[in-house]
C-alpha positions as CSV (number, residue, x, y, z in Angstrom):
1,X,334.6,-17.2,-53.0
2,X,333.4,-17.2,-56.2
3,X,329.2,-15.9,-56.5
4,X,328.3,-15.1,-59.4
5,X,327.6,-18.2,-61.5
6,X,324.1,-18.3,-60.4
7,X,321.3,-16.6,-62.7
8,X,318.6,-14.7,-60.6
9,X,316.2,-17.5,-61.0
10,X,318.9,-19.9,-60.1
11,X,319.1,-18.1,-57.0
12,X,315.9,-17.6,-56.2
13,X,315.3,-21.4,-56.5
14,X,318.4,-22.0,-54.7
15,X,317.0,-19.9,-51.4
16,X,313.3,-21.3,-51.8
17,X,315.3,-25.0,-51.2
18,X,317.0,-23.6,-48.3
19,X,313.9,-22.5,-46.7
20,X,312.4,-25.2,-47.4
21,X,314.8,-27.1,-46.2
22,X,314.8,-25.8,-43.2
23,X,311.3,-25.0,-42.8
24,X,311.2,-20.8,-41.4
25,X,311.5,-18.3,-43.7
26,X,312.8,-15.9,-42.0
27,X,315.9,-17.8,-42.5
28,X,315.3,-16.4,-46.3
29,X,316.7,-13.5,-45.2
30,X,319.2,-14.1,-42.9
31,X,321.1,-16.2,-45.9
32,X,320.5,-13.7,-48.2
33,X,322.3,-11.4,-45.4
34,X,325.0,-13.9,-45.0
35,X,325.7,-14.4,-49.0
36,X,325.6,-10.6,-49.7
37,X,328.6,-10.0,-47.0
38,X,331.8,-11.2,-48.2
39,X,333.0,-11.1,-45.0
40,X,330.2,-12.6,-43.2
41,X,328.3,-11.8,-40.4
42,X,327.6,-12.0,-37.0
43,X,324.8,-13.2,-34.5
44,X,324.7,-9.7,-33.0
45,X,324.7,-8.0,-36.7
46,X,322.1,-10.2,-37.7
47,X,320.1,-9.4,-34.4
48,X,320.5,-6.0,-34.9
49,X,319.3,-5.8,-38.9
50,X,316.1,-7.8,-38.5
51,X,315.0,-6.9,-35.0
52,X,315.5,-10.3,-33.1
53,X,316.8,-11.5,-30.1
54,X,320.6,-12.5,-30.3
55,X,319.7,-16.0,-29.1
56,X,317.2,-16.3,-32.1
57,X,319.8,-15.0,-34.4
58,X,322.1,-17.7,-33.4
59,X,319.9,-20.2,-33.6
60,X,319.0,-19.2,-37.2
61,X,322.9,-19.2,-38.1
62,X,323.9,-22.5,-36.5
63,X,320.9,-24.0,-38.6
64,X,322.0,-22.7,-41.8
65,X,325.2,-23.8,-40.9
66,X,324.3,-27.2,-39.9
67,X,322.9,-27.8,-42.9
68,X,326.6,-26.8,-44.9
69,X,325.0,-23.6,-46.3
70,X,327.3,-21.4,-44.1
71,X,330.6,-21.9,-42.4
72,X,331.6,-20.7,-39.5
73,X,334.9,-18.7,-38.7
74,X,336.4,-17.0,-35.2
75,X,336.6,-13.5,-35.6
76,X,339.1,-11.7,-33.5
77,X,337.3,-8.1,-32.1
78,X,339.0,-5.1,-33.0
79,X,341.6,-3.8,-30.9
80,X,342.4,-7.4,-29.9
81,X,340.6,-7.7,-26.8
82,X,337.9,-9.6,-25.8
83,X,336.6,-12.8,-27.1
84,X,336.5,-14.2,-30.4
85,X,333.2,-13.9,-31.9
86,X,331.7,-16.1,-34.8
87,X,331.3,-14.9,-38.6
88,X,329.2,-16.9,-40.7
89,X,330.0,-17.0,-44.4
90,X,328.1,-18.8,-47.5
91,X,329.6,-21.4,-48.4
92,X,329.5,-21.5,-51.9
93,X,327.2,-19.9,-54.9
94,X,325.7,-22.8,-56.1
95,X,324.0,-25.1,-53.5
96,X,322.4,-28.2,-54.3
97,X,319.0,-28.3,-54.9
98,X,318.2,-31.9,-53.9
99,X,315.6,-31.9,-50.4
100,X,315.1,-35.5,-48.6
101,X,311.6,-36.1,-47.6
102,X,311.5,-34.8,-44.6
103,X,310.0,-38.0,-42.8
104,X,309.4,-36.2,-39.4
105,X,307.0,-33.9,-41.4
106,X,305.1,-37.0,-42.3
107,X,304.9,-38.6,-38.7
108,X,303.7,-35.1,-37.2
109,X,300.7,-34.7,-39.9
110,X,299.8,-38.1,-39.0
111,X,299.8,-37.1,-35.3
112,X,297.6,-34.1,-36.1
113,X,295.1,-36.2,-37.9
114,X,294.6,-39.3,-35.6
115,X,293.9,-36.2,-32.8
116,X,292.0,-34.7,-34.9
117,X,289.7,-38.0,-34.5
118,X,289.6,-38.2,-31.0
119,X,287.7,-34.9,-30.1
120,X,289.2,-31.7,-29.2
121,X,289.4,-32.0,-25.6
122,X,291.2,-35.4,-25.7
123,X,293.8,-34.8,-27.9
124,X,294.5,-32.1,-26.0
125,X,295.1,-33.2,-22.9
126,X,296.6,-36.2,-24.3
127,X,298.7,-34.2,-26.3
128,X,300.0,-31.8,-23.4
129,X,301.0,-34.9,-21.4
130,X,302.9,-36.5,-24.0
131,X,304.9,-33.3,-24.1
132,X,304.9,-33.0,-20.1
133,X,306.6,-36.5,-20.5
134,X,308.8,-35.3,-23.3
135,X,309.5,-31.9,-21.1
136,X,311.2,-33.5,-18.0
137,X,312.5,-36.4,-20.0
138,X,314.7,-33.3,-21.4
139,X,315.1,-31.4,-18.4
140,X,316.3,-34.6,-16.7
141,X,319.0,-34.9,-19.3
142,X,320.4,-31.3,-18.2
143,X,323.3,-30.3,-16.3
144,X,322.2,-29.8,-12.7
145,X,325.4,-29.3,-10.6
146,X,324.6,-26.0,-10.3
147,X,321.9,-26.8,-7.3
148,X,318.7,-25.0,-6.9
149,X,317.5,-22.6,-9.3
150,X,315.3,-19.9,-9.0
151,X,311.7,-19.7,-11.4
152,X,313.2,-17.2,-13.4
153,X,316.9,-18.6,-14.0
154,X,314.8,-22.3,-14.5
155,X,312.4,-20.1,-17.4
156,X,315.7,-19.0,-19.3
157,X,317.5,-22.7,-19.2
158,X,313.8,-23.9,-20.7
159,X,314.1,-21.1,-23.8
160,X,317.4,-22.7,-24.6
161,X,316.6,-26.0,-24.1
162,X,313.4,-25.6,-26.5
163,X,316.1,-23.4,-29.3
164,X,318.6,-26.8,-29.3
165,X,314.8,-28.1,-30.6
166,X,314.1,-25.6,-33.1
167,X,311.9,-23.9,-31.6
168,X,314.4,-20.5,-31.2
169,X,313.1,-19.6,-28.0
170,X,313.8,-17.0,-25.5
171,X,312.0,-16.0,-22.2
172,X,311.0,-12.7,-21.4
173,X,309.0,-10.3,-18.8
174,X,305.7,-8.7,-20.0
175,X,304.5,-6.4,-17.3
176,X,303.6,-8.9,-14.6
177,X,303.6,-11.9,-17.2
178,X,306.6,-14.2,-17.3
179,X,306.8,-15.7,-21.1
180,X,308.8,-18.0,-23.3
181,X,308.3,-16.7,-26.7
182,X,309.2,-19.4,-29.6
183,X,309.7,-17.3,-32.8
184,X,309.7,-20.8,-34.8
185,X,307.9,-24.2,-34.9
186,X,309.4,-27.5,-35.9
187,X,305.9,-28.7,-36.3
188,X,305.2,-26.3,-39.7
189,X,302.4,-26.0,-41.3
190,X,300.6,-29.5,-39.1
191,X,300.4,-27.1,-36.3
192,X,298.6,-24.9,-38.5
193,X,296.4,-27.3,-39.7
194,X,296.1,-29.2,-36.2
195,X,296.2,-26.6,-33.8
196,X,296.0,-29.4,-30.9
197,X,299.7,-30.3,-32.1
198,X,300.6,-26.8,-29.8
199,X,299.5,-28.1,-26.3
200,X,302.5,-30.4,-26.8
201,X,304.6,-27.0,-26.4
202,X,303.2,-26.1,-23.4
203,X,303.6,-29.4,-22.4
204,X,306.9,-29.5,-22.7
205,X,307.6,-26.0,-21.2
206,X,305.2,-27.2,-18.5
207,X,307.1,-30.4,-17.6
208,X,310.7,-28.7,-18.0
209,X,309.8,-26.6,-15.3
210,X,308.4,-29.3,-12.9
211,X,311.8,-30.5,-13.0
212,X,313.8,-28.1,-13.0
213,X,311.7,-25.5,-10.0
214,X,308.8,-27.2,-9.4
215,X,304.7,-27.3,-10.2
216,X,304.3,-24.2,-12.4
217,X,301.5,-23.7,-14.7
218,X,301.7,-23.0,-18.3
219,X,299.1,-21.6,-20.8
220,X,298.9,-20.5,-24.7
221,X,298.6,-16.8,-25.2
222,X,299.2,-16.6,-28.8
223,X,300.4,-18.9,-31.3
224,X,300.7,-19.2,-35.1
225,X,297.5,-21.4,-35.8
226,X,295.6,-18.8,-34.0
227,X,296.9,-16.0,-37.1
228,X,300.0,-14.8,-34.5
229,X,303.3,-14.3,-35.5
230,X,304.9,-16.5,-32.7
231,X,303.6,-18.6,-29.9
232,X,303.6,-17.2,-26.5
233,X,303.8,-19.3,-23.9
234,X,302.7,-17.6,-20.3
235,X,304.0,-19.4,-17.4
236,X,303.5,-19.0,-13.6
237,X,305.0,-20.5,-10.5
């Protein structure tokens, strides 16, 4: 693969697109990773160089290559036992430069403002119960042969149900606190400018579990609009 018929600003234009693109820069990163191995890299490699959780890493990887700017390979393990694991590869040098409007962008900064106009309190509870609805609508599309599932089993199907999303989720114990941490938001930069848009998140995680357990409550312990660098949501049976 041939990669050097880009000049530096070239490139640096070509990896600005791709975040932009796909809206998380630490995805910046990760492709830079990617295109400076020749011979790829893993989830758990990536994990391991910038500090995340291998279900993150995976989720930033599939992304990239979702959108053609990695491919994907099997990767037999050394040895020759074991499973196959994935290598993700660049694609190409040159990457076209070309962004659609992203027209989901549009419709959530309208959301944000038309809350915005009906008070605070409102808009968010209206906006928690559209995600509640959204939540179980979700959950209710799940596999469930597997019968009855415990709160804590039920928290990790939610984390990967809200990744498929984009929100690369992963749940996690604090202490006493049971957590779904979302080290991304689909919603971008309206969250940060409508902070309401994040009851919709616990919404969701909220109304996931109601069908998938049972009542469980849900609350906001740190998010990006609030200057954090994830949201956090706590959750309790």
């Amino acid at each position: 693969m041939e990669r050097s018929s880009l000049s530096p600003a070239e490139f640096a234009s070509t990896v600005t697109a791709i975040t932009s693109a796909f809206g998380d820069p630490t995805r910046r990163g990760i492709y830079l990773f990617a295109h400076e191995s020749p011979n790829g890299v893993t989830a758990a490699e990536t994990a391991r160089r910038f500090d995340l959780h291998p279900n993150v890493a995976r989720h930033h990887l599939d992304k990239l290559a979702s959108g053609r700017y990695l491919e994907v390979a099997a990767s037999k393990p050394s040895g020759g036992a074991g499973r196959p694991s994935k290598r993700y590869r660049a694609t190409e040098a040159r990457v076209a430069l070309e962004v659609a409007v992203r027209h989901d962008d549009i419709l959530v900064t309208l959301l944000g403002r038309a809350l915005a106009m009906i008070g605070p309190g409102a808009a968010a509870e209206m906006a928690e119960e559209v995600g509640a609805e959204y939540g179980r609508s979700m959950a209710a599309g799940l596999d469930l042969s597997a019968g009855p599932r415990s709160f804590r089993t039920a928290l990790h199907v939610v984390a990967d149900a809200l990744s498929a999303h984009g929100f690369a989720a992963h749940a996690e114990k604090r202490g006493d606190e049971l957590r779904i941490v979302a080290e991304n938001c689909p919603f971008g930069d309206a969250a940060v400018e409508h902070p309401v848009i994040c009851a919709v998140d616990r919404g969701m995680v909220r109304g996931m579990l109601a069908q998938l357990y049972g009542p469980a409550g849900a609350d906001t312990s740190a998010s990006r609009p609030a200057g954090d660098d994830r949201c956090v949501t706590t959750v309790q049976p």
